[in-house]
Each structure stands twice: as structure tokens, then as C-alpha cells.
N, CA, C and O atoms as a GROMACS GRO file, in nm:
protein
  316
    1UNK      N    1  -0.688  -1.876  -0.151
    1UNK     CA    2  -0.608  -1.842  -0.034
    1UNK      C    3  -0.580  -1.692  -0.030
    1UNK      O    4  -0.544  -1.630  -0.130
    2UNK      N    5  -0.603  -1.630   0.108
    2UNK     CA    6  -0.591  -1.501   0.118
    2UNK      C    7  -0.442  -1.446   0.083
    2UNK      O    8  -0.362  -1.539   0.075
    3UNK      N    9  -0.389  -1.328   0.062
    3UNK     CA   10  -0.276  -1.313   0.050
    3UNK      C   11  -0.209  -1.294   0.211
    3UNK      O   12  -0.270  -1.312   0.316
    4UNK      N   13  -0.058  -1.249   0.196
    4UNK     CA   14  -0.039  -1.249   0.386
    4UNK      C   15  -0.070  -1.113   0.401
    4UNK      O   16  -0.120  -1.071   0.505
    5UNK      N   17  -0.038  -1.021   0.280
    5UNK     CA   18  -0.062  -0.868   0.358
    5UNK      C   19  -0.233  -0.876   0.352
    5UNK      O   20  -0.293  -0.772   0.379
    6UNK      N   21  -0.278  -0.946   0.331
    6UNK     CA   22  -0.466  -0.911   0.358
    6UNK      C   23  -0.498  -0.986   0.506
    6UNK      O   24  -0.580  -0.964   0.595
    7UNK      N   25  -0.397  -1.078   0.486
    7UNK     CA   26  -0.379  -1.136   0.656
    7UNK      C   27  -0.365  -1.013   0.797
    7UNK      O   28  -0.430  -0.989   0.898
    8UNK      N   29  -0.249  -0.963   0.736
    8UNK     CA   30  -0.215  -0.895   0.820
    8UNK      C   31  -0.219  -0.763   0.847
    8UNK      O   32  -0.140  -0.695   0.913
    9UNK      N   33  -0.388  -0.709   0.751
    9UNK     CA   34  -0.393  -0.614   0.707
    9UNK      C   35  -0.382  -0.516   0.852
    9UNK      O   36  -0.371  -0.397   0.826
   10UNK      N   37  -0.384  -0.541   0.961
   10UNK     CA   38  -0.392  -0.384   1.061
   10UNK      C   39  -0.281  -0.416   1.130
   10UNK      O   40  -0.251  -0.392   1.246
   11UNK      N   41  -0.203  -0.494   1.010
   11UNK     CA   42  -0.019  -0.430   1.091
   11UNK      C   43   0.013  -0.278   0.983
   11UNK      O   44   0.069  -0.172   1.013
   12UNK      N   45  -0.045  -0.321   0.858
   12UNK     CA   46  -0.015  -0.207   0.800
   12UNK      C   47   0.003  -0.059   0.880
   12UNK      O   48  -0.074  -0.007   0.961
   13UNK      N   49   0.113  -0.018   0.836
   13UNK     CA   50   0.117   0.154   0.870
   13UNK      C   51   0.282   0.245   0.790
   13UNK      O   52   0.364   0.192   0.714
   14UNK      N   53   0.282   0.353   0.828
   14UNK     CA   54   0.392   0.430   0.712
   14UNK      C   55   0.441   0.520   0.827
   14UNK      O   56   0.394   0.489   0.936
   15UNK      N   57   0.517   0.613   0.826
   15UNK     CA   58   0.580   0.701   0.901
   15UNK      C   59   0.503   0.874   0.793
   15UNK      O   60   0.437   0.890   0.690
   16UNK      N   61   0.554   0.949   0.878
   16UNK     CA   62   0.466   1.072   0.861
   16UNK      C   63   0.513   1.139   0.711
   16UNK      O   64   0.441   1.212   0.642
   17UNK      N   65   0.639   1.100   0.681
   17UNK     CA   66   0.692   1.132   0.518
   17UNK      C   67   0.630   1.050   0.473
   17UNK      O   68   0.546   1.083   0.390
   18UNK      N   69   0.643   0.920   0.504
   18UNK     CA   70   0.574   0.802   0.377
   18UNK      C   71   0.376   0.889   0.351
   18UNK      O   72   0.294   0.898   0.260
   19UNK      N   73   0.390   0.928   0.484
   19UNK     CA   74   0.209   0.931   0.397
   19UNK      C   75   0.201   1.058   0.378
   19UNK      O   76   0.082   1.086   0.367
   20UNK      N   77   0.271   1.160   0.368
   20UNK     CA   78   0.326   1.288   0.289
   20UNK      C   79   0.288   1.241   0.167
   20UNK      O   80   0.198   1.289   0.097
   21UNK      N   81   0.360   1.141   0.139
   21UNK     CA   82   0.410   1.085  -0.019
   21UNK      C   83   0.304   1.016  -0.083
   21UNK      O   84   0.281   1.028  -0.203
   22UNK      N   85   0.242   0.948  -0.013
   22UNK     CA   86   0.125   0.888  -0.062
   22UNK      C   87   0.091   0.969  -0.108
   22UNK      O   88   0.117   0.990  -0.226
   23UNK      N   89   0.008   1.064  -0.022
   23UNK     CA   90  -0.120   1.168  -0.057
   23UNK      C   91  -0.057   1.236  -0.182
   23UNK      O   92  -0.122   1.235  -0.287
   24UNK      N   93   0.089   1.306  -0.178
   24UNK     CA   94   0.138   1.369  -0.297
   24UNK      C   95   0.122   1.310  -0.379
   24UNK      O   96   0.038   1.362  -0.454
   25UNK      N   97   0.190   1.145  -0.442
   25UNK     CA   98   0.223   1.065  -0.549
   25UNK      C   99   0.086   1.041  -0.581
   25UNK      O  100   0.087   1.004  -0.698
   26UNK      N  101  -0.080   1.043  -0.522
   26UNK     CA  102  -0.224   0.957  -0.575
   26UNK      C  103  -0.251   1.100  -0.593
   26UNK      O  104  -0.368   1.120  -0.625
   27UNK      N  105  -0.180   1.204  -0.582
   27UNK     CA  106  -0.310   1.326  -0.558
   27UNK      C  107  -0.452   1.361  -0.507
   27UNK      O  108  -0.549   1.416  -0.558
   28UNK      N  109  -0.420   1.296  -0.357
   28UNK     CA  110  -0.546   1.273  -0.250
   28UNK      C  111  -0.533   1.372  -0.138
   28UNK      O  112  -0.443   1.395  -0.057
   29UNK      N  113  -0.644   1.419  -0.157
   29UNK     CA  114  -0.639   1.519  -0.007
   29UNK      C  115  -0.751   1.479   0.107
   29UNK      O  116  -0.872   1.460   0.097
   30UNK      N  117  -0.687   1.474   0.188
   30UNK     CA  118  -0.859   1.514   0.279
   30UNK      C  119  -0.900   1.402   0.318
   30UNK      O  120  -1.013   1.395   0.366
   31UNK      N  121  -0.788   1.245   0.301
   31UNK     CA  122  -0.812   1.116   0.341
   31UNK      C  123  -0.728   1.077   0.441
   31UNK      O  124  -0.655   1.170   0.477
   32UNK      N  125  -0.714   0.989   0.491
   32UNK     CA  126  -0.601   0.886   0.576
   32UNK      C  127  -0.556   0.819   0.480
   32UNK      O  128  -0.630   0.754   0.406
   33UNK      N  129  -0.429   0.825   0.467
   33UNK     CA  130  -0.336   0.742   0.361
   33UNK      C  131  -0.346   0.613   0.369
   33UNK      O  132  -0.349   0.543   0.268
   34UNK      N  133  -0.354   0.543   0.545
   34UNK     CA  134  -0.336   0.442   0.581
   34UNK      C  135  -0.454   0.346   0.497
   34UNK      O  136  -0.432   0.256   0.415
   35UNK      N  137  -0.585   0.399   0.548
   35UNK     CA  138  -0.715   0.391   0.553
   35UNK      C  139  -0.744   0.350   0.410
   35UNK      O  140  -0.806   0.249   0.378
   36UNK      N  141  -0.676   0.471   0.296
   36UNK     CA  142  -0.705   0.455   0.152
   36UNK      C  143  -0.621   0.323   0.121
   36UNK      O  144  -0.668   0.211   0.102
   37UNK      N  145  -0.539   0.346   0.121
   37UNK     CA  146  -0.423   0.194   0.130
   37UNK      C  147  -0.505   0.089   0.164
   37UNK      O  148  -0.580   0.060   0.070
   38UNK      N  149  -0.522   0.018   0.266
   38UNK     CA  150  -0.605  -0.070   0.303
   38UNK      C  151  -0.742  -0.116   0.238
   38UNK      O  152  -0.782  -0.232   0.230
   39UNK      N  153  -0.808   0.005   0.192
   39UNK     CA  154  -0.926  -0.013   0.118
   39UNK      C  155  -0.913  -0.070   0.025
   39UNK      O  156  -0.970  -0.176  -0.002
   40UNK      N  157  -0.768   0.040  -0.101
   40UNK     CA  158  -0.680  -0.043  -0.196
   40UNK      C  159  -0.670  -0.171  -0.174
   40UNK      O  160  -0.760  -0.245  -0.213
   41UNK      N  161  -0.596  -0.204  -0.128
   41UNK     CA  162  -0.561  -0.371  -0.100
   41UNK      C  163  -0.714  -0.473  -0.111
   41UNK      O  164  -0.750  -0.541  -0.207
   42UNK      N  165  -0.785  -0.455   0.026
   42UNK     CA  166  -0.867  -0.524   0.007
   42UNK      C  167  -0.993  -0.504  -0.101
   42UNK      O  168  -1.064  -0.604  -0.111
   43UNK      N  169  -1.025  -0.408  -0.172
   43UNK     CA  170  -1.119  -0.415  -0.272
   43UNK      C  171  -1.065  -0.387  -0.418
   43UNK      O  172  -1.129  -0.421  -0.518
   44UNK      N  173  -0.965  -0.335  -0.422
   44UNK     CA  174  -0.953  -0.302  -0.566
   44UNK      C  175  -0.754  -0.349  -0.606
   44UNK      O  176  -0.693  -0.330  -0.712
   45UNK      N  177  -0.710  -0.403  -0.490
   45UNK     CA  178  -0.580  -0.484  -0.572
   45UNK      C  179  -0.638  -0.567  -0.631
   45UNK      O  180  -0.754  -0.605  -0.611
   46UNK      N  181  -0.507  -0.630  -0.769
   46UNK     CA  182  -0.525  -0.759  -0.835
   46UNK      C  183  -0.417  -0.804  -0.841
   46UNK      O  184  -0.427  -0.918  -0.886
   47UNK      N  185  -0.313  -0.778  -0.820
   47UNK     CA  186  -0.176  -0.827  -0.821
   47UNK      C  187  -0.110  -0.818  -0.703
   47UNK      O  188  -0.121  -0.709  -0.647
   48UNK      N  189  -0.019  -0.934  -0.625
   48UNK     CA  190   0.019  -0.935  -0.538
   48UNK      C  191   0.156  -0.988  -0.564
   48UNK      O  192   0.163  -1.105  -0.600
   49UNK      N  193   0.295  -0.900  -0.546
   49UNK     CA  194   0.435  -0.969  -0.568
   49UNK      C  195   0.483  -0.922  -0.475
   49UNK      O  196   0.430  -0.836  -0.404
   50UNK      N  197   0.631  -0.986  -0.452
   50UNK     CA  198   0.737  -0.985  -0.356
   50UNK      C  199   0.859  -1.022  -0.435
   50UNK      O  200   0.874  -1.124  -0.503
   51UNK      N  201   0.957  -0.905  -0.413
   51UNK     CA  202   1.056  -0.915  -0.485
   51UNK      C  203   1.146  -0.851  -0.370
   51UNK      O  204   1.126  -0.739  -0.325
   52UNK      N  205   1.262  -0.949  -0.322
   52UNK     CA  206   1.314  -0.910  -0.244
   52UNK      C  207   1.257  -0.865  -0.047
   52UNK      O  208   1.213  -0.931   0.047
   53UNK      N  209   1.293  -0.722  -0.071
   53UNK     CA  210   1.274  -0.701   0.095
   53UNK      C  211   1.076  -0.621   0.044
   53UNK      O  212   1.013  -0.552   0.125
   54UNK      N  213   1.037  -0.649  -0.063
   54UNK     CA  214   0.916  -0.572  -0.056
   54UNK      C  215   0.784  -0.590  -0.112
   54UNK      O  216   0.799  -0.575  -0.234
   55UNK      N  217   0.662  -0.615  -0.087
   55UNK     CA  218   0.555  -0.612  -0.133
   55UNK      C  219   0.518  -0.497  -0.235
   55UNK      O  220   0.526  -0.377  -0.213
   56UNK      N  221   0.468  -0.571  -0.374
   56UNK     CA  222   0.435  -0.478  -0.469
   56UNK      C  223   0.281  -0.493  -0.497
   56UNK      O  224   0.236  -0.557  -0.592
   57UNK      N  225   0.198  -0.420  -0.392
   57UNK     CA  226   0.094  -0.457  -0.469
   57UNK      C  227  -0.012  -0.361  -0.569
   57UNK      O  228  -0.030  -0.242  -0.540
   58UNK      N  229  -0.053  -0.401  -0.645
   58UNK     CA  230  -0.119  -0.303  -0.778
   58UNK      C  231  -0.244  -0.331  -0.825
   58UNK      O  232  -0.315  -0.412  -0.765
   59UNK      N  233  -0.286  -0.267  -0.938
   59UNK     CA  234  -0.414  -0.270  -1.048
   59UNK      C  235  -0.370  -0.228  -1.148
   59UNK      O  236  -0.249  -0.207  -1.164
   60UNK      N  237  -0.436  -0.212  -1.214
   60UNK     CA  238  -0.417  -0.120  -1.367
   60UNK      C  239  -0.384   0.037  -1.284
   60UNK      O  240  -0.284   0.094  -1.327
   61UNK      N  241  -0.430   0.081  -1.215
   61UNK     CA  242  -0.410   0.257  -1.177
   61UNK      C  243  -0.311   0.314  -1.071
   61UNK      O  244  -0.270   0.427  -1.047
   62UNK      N  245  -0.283   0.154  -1.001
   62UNK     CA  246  -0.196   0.238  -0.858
   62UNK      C  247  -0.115   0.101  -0.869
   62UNK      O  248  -0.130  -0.001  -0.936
   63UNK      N  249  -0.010   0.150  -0.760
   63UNK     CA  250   0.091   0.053  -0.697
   63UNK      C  251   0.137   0.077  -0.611
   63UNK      O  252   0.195   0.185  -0.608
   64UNK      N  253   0.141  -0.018  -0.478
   64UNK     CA  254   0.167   0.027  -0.341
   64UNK      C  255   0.310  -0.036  -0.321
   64UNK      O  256   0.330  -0.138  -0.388
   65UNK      N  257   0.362  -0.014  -0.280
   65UNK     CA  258   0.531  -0.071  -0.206
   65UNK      C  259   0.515  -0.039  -0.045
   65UNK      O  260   0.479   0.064   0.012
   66UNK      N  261   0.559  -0.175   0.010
   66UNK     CA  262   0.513  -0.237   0.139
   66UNK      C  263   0.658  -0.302   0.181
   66UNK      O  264   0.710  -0.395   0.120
   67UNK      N  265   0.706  -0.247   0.281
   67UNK     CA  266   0.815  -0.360   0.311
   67UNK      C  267   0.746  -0.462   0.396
   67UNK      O  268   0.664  -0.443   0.485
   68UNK      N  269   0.803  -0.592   0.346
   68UNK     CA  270   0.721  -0.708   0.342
   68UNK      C  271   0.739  -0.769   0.532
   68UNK      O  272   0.650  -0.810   0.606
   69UNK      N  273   0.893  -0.754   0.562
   69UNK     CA  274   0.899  -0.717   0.692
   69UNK      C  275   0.831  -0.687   0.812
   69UNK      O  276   0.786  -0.763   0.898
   70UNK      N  277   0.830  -0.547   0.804
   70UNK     CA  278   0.761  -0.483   0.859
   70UNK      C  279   0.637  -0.421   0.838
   70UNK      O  280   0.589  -0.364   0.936
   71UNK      N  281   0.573  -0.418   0.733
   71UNK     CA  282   0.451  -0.388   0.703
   71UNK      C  283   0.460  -0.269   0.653
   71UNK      O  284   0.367  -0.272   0.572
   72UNK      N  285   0.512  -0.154   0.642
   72UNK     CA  286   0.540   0.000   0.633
   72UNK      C  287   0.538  -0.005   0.515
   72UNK      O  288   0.613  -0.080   0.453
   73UNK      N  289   0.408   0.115   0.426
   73UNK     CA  290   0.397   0.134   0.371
   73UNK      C  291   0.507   0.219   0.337
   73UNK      O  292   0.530   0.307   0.419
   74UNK      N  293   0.613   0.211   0.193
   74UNK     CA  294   0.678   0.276   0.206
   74UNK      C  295   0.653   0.406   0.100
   74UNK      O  296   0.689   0.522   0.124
   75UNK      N  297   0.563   0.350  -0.058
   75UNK     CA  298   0.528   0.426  -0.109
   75UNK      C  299   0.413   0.417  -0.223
   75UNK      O  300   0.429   0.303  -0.267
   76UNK      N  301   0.329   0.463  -0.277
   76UNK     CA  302   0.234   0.480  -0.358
   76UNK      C  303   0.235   0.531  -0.495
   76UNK      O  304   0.188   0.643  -0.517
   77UNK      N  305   0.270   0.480  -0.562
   77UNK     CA  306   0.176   0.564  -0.728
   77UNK      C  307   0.125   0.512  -0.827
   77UNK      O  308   0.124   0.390  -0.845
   78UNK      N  309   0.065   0.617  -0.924
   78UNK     CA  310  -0.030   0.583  -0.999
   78UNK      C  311   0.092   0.543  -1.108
   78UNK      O  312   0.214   0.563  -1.100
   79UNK      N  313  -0.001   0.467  -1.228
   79UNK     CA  314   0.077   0.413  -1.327
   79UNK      C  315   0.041   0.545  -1.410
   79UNK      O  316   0.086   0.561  -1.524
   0.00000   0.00000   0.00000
């Protein structure tokens, strides 16, 4: 069974600080935050939690925080 944020993957989106923060916290330049996010999720997450108001999803290298709500990426980093 799919997860819901892979369901609902093109509600995903962040506000113009959140993907400030992305790009700062992965040390990515020169991408769409949204775009990398999404890719994340669907090819290279392995863990999918919800704790409270938020989606935690991860790998061994990154971890995304998603309010589960609204979809808004709220922030990104590496482990």
C-alpha cells in the first residue's frame, strides 16, 4: 500500500523561507526544492512516520518534515 503523502504527492509545496531552508539545511544549489523533495519521497525514502501534526519522512541521509495537514514542506536535513 502506497503511503498518503506518495498519494498526494502534487499537493506537496513550502513557502519561500521553507525552501530557503531546504536548499541551506541539504546544501543544494541550482535545484527546485519542491522537485528534489518529491524525487526524495518517491525514489529514495524508506521510512514513513507521523507524529502528531507532522510527516517525518527519511533514509539513512535526509529527513523531510511535512505538515501532514496541509502538505507544506516545512523542513529538510541531512542526518
Amino acid at each position: 500500500m502506497r503511503h498518503e503523502i506518495i498519494k498526494n504527492i502534487d499537493l506537496l509545496h513550502t513557502t519561500k523561507l521553507g525552501e530557503q531552508r531546504i536548499l541551506k539545511n541539504l546544501c543544494l544549489q541550482d535545484v527546485d526544492a519542491i522537485e528534489w523533495c518529491k524525487e526524495f519521497i518517491k525514489v529514495k525514502a524508506t521510512n514513513f512516520n507521523r507524529l502528531g501534526k507532522n510527516f517525518y519522512v527519511e533514509n539513512e541521509l535526509y529527513t523531510l518534515t511535512i505538515h501532514a495537514r496541509s502538505y507544506t514542506i516545512i523542513t529538510a536535513h541531512k542526518k
